[in-house]
N, C-alpha and C positions, 0 to 999 in steps of 0.2 A: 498599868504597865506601859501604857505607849510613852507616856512623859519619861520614864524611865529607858524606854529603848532610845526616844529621838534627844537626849542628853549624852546617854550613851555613843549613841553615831557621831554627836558633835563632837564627843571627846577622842572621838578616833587620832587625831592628830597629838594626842597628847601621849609625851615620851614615855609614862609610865601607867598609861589606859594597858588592862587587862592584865600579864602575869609580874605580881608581883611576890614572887618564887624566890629559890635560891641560884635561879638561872647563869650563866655568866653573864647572858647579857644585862642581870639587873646586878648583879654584881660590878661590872666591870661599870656600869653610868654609878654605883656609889664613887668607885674609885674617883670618878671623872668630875666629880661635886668640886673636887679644890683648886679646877683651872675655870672652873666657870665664875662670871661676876656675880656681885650681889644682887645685879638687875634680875640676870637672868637665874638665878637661885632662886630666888622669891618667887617669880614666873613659872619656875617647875612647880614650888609646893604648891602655890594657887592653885596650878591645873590637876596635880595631885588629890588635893584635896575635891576639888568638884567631883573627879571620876569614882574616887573613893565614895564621897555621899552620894552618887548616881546610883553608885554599886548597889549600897544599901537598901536604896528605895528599890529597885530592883529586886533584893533579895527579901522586903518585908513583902512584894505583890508577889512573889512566888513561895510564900511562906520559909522560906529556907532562915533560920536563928542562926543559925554558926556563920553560914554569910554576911548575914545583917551584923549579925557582931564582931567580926573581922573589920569589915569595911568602916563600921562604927568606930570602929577603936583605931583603927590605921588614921582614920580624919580628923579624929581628935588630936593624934597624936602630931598631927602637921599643922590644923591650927594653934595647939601650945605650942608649935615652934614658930610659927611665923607671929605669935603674940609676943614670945620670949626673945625675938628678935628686931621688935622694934627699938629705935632708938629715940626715945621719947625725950633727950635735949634739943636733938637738931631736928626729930621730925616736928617738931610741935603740934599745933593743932591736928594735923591729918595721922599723926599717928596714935595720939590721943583718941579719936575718932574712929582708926583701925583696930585700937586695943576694944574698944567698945562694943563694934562688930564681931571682932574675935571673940571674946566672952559670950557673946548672944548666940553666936553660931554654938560652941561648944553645950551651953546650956540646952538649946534647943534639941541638938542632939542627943542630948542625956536624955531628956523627955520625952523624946521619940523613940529612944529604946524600950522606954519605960512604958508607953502605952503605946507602941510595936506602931504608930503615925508615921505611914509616908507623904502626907500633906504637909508635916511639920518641916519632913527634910526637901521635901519640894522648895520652899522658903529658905532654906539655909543654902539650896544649891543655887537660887536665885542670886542670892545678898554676895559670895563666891565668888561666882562667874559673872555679875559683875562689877567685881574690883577686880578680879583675872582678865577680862577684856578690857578694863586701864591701865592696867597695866601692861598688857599687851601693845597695846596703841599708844604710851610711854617710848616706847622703844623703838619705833619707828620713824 
């Protein structure tokens, strides 16, 4: 639980750590997706997705399924997009390389649902957060 808490804390900063409802305010940041750059698009899902698979591990050390499987499928659903959005002409190598990671993340998590492993997503929040903090420091 504690690798879970203090991933957690880290991700306080991130714009969609904790309700992901039909709040307005997560309503109103969907609207907000179409004035933001590609840069910074990609920098939400990254963070998205780490808080997402934190969530899970979280919810397998506190036995909670419907959590683990929310969270599971919400981060899935953000690395198929950040896989289905590389641009594999002009990224070349590094997106090649990104598509790689992104399959190994999604895979990993299938596995981890499947024999209920927060060690497994321990590793995939690793592999995550950091291409999320390159991309973070990209941008600076």
């Amino acid at each position: 639980m504690a690798y879970a808490v203090k991933r957690v804390e880290e991700a306080e900063d991130y714009p969609y750590h904790g309700n992901y409802g039909t709040s307005s305010a997560t309503y109103n940041r969907a609207l907000d997706v179409t004035s933001l750059t590609p840069h910074r698009l990609t920098q939400l899902l990254l963070e998205g997705a780490v808080t997402s698979t934190v969530q899970a591990i979280a919810a397998i050390e506190m036995e909670d399924d419907a959590g683990k499987m929310a969270s599971i499928e919400r981060s899935i659903l953000i690395v198929n997009s950040l896989r289905e959005s590389l641009n594999m002409e002009k990224g070349g190598a590094i997106a090649e390389n990104l598509e790689v990671v992104y399959l190994y993340a999604r895979q990993e998590m299938l596995r981890a649902v499947e024999e209920n492993c927060a060690e497994t997503l321990k590793v995939v929040v690793d592999y995550l957060a950091g291409i999320s903090d390159s991309w973070r420091a990209i941008a600076r």
